[in-house]
C-alpha positions in Angstrom: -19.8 15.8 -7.4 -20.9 13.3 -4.9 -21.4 13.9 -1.3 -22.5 11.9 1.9 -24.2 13.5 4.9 -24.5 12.1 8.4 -24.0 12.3 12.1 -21.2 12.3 14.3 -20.3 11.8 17.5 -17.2 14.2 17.9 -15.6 15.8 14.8 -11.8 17.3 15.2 -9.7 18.9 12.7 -5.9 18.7 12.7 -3.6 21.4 11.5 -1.3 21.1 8.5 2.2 21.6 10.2 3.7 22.9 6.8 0.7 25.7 6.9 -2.4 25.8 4.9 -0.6 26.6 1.3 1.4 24.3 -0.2 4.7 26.4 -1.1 4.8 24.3 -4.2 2.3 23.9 -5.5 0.5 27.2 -4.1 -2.5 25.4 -4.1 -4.4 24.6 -0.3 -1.9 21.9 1.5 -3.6 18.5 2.6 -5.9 18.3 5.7 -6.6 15.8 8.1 -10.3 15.0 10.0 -10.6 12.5 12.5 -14.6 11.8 13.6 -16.1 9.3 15.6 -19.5 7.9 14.4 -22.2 5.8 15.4 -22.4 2.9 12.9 -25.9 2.8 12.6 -25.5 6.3 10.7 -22.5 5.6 8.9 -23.5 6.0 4.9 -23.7 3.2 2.9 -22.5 4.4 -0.6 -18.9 5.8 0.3 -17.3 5.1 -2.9 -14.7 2.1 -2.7 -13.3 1.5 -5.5 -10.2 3.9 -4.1 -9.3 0.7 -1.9 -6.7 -1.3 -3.7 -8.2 -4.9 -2.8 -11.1 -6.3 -2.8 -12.8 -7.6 0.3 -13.1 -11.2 1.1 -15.3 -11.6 4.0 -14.4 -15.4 4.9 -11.0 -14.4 6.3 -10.2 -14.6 9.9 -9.5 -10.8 9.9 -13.3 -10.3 8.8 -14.8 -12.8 11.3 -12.4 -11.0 14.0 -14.2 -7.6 13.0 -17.5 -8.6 12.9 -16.9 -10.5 16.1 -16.0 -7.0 17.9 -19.2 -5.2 16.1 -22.0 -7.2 17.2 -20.3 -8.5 20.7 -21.4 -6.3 23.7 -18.4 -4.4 24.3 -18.7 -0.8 23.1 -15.3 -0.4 22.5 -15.4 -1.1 18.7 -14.0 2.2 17.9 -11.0 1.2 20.6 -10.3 -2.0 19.6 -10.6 -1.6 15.2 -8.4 0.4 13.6 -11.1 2.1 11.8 -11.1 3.7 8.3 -9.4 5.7 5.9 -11.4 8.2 3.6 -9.7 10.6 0.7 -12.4 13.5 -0.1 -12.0 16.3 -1.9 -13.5 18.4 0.5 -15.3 18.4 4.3 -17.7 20.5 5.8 -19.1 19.9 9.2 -22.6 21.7 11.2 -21.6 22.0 14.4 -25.1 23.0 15.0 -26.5 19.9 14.1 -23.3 17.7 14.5 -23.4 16.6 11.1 -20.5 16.3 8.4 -20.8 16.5 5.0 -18.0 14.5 2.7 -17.6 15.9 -0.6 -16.0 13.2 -3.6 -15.1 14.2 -7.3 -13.3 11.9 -8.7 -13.8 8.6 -7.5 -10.4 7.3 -8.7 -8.7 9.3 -5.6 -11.2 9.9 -3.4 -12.9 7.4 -1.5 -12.8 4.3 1.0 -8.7 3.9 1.1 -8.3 1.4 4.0 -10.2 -0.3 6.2 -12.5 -1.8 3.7 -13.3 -4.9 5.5 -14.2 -2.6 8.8 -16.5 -0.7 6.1 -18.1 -3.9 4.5 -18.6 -5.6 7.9 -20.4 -2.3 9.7 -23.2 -2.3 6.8 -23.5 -5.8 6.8 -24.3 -6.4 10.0 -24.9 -3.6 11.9 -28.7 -4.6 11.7 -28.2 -6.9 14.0 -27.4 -4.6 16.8 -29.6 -4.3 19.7 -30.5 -0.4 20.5 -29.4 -0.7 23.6 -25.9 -1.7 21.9 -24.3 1.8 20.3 -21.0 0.8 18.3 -18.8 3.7 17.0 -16.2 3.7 14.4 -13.1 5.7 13.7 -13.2 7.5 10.8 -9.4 9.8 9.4 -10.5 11.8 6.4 -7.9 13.2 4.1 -8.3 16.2 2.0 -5.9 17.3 -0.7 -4.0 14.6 -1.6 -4.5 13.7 -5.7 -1.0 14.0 -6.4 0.2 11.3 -4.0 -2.9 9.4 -3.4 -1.0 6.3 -4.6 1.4 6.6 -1.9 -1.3 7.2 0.6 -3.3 3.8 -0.2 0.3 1.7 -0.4 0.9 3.0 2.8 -1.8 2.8 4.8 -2.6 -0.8 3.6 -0.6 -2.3 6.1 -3.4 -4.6 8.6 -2.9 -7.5 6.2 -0.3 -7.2 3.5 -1.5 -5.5 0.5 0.6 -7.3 -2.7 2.6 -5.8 -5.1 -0.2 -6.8 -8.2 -2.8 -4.9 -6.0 -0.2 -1.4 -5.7 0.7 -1.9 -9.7 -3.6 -1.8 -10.7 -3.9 1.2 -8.1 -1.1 2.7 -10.0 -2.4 2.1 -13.6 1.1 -0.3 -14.4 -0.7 -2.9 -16.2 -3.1 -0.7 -19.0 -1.3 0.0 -21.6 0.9 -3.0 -21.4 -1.1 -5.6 -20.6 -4.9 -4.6 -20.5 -4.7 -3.2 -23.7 -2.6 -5.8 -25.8 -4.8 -9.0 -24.4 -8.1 -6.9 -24.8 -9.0 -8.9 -27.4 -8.0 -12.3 -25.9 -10.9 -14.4 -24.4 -9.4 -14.2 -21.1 -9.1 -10.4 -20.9 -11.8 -10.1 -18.4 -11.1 -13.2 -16.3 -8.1 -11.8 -15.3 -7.5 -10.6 -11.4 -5.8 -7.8 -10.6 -6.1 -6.8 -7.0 -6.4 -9.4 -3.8 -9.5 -11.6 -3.4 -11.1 -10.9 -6.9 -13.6 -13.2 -7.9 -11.5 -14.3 -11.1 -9.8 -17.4 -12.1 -6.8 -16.1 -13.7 -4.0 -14.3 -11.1 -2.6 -11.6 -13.0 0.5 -12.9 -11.2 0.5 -16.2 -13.1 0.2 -14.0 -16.3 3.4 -11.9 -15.2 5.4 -15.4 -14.7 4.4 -16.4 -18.3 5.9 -13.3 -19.4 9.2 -13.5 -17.0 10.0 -16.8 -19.5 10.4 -14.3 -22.6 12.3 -11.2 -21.3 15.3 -10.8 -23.0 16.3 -8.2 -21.6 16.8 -10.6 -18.2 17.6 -13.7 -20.0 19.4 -13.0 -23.1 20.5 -16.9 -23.8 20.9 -20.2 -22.4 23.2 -19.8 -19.2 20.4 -17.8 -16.9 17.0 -19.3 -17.3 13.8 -17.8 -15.7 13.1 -20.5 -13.1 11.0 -17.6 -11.0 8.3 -18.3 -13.4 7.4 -21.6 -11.9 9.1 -21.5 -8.2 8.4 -17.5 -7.6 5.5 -15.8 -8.6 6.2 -12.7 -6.3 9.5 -12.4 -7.7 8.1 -12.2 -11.7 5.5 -9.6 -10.4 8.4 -7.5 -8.6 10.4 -8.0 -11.8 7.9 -6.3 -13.9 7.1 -3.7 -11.5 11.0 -2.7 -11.6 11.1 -3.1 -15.5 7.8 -0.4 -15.1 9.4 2.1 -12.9 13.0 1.9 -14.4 11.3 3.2 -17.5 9.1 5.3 -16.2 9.8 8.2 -18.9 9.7 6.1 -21.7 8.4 2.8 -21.4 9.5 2.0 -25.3 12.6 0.5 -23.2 10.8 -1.8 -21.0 11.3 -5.3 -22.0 7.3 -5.8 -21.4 6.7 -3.2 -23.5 8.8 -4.6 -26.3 6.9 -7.9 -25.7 3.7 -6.7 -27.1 3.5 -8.1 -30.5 4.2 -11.6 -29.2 2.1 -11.3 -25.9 -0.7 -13.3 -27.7 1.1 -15.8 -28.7 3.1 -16.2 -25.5 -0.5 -17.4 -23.8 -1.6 -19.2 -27.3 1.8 -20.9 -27.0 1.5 -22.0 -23.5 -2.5 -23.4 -24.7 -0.5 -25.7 -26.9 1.3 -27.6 -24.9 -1.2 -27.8 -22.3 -3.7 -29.3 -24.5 -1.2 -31.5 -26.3 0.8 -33.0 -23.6 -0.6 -36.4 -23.7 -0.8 -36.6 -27.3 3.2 -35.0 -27.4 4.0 -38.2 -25.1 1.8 -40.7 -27.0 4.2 -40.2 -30.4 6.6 -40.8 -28.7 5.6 -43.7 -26.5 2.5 -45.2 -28.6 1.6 -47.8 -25.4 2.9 -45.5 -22.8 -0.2 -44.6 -20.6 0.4 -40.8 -19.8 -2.6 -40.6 -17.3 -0.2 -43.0 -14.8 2.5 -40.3 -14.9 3.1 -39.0 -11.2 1.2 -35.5 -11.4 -1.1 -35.9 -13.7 -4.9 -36.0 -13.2 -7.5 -37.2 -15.5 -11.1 -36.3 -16.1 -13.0 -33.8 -17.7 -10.8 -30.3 -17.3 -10.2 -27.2 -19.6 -7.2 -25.1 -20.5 -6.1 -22.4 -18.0 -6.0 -19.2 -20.9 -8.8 -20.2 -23.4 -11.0 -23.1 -21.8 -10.3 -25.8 -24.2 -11.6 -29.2 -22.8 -8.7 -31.7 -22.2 -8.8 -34.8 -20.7 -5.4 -35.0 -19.2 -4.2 -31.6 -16.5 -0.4 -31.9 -16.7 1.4 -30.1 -13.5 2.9 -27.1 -14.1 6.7 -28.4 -13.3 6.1 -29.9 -16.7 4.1 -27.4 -18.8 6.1 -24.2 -17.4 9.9 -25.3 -18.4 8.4 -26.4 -21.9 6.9 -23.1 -22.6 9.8 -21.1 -21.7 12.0 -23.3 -23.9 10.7 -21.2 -26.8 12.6 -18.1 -25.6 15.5 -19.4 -28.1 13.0 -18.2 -30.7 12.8 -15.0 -29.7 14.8 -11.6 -31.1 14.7 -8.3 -30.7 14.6 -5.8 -33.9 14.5 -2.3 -33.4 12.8 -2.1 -30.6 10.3 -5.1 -30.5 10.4 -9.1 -30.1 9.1 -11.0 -33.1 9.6 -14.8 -33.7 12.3 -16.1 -35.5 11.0 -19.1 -36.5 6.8 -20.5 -36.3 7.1 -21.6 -32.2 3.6 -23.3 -32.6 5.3 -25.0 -35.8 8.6 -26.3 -33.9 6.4 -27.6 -31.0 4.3 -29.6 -33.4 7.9 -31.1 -35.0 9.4 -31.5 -31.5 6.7 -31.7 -28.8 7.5 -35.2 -28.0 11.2 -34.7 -27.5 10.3 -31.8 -25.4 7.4 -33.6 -23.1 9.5 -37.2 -22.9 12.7 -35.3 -21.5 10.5 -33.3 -19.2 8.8 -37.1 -17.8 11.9 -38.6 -17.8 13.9 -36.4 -15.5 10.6 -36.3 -13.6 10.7 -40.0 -13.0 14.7 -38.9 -12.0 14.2 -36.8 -9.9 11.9 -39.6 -7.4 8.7 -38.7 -9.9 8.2 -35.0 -8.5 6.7 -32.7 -11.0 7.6 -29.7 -8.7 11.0 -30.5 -8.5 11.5 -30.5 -12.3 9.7 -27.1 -12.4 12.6 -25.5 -10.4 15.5 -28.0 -12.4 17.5 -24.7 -14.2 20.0 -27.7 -15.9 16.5 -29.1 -17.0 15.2 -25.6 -18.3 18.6 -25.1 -20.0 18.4 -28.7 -21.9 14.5 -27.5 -23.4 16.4 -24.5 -24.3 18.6 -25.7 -26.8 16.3 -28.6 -27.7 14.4 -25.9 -29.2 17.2 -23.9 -30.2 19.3 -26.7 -31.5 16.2 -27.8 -33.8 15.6 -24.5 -35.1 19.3 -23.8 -36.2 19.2 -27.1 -38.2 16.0 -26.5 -39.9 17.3 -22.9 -40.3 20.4 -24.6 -41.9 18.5 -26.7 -44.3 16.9 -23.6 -45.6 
C-alpha cells in the first residue's frame, strides 16, 4: 500500500450525514477531508493515473493556473478550485500537523480532478520566492470503490471531460476493442483519454465502426453519415450500444463486430492507399493530384503507415468505406462477410472513387460536402451491393 506524508496548514473532517455505516453495504460509509497546504510541501508522487485525461499544459486553462501560482497574490487556494484525491484511508498528527494519505489500489484511488492544478504546482513551484507562501485546496475522499466512476465523471466539470475519456475510466473499450485490435500495428497508437500524445483518436476508430453496425443501419434507406460529419455522436452511439447491454454484451452490435473489426481498418487502408490508382483506371490522363482536396507529397496511411503519394479527404475515403456495409450479415450472433470486400473494391474501385469525384465537382468541388451527401452514401451502397448480387448471380 502506498502512502504520502506531509504538512498542512488546517486539516477538517466532514461528517457522513447517512452515519458512519453504510446500511448496505455494512461496510464504513464514505468520508470527506478538506486540508489546506502549502505547495512547497505538497508530495510529488500522488498517483494520477485515477484522473480520466491527460494533462496538456499549453492550454489557456494551464497558463491561467500557473499565472495565479507564481503571481504575488496569495490567494491561490481562493482563486483555484483546487484538487480532488480518492484514498483509501487518512490519518492526520495533529501534534505535528501532518497528514498521512493512504492508496491501495491505484485504479480508484488517486489524483481524480484537478490534475492540471496538480501538474502546474510541481512544476513550478520552484520558482516561488520564500517570501511568497501559495496554498492549495485539497478534498480527500475515502470509501468510494464502488462508485468511483461516478465520482471522476462528475467532478470533471472545469473543462469538459469527453465521453471517450468517461468510457476508458470505465473499462468500455477492453474487451471490445483493446483486445480484438491487440494485434493490429496501430493497437498502441491509439488515444483514449483527452490530450494523449497519440495520433490515432479512439473517436475516429468508433466512426469507422458506426459505418458497419447493423443493428443501426440494417440496409440502404438510413446510412451512417455521423461517421464523417459527427464524431461525438459515433462515440455516444457506442457508449449507448455498451450500457444497453450491460449484462450481456453478446447483444451489442460492437460486440458482434469482432471478427470483421480487422478488416473494417484493413478495408479503410485500401482505399486510402489506392485512391489515385482507383481514379487512374478509370481516367488514364486524368490528373488526380488537381482534384479539389487532395494534397500531394510524401504522406502515409492513417491505420498502418503505408507511404502514399496522394492524401485523399475524408468526404471521399469515408462514404467509400462505409459502402461495404451491403456486404455485411449477421449469423448467429456475429458479422462475417458475404462476399471478399477487399476483392469487390479491386473489381469496382474506380466506379466507386469516379462517382465520389464527380459529385464532388457537383456539389461546387467540396470534399466535405460530399462526406455529409446521405443520397451520395446511398448510391456507394448499392454500387457495392448491386455488383455483388450480380457476381453472386453468375455463380
Amino acid at each position: 500500500m502506498k502512502k504520502v506524508k506531509f504538512k498542512v496548514e488546517s486539516f477538517r473532517k466532514i461528517p457522513n450525514p447517512n452515519g458512519i455505516i453504510n446500511e448496505d453495504t455494512k461496510k464504513k460509509a464514505s468520508e470527506m477531508f478538506y486540508i489546506i497546504a502549502d505547495v512547497q510541501n505538497l508530495p510529488a508522487d500522488i498517483p494520477t493515473q485515477t484522473n480520466p485525461r491527460e494533462q496538456n499544459m499549453r492550454t489557456k486553462v494551464a497558463s491561467r493556473i500557473r499565472e495565479g501560482l507564481v503571481s504575488q497574490n496569495t490567494d491561490f487556494f481562493l482563486l483555484n478550485r483546487g484538487m480532488l484525491i480518492s484514498a483509501k484511508d487518512v490519518k492526520f498528527d495533529n501534534v505535528n500537523s501532518e497528514v498521512t494519505i493512504f492508496f491501495e489500489d491505484v485504479e480508484v484511488h488517486g489524483n481524480v480532478d484537478g490534475g492540471h492544478t496538480y501538474k502546474t504546482i510541481i512544476d513550478n513551484r520552484s520558482q516561488l520566492s520564500a517570501s511568497n507562501r501559495q496554498f492549495v485546496k485539497i478534498e480527500i475522499l475515502t470509501g468510494i470503490e464502488d462508485i468511483f466512476e461516478d465520482v471522476a465523471a462528475a467532478r470533471n466539470t472545469s473543462v469538459q471531460v469527453q465521453d471517450k475519456s468517461i468510457a476508458e475510466l470505465k473499462d468500455k473499450f477492453d474487451e471490445i476493442i483493446k483486445k480484438t485490435l491487440e494485434k493490429e500495428p496501430f493497437s498502441n497508437s491509439i488515444a483514449y483519454k483527452e490530450n494523449e500524445d497519440k495520433p490515432i483518436d479512439v473517436m475516429e476508430v468508433l466512426s469507422v465502426l458506426y459505418m458497419f453496425n447493423l443493428d443501426s443501419f440494417p440496409e440502404t434507406d438510413n446510412v451512417p453519415v455521423s461517421a464523417f460529419s459527427g464524431k461525438q455522436a459515433c462515440t455516444k452511439a457506442y457508449i449507448n450500444a455498451f450500457d444497453e447491454n450491460i449484462a450481456d454484451q453478446t447483444k451489442n452490435p460492437y460486440y458482434k463486430m469482432r471478427s470483421v473489426m480487422a478488416d473494417l481498418f484493413k478495408l479503410y487502408d485500401l482505399v486510402e492507399c489506392k485512391m489515385e490508382r482507383k481514379y487512374r483506371e478509370a481516367h488514364s490522363t486524368g490528373a488526380y493530384g488537381r482534384t479539389k482536396g487532395v494534397e500531394v507529397g510524401g504522406f502515409y496511411s492513417k491505420y498502418y503507415n503505408n507511404q502514399i503519394e496522394y492524401r485523399s479527404p475524408k468526404g471521399f475515403i469515408i462514404p467509400i468505406v462505409g459502402a461495404f456495409r451491403a456486404l455485411l450479415q449477421e449469423s448467429e450472433g456475429d458479422y462475417s462477410w458475404k462476399a471478399d470486400p477487399f476483392d469487390i473494391f479491386e473489381e469496382i474501385g474506380k466506379e466507386l472513387v469516379t462517382e465520389t469525384v464527380e459529385r464532388s465537382r457537383t456539389l461546387g468541388n467540396n470534399p466535405g460536402a460530399v462526406g455529409k451527401d446521405s443520397g451520395h452514401w446511398k448510391q456507394l451502397y448499392r454500387s457495392v451491393l448491386t455488383h455483388y448480387l450480380l457476381e453472386k448471380n453468375k455463380a
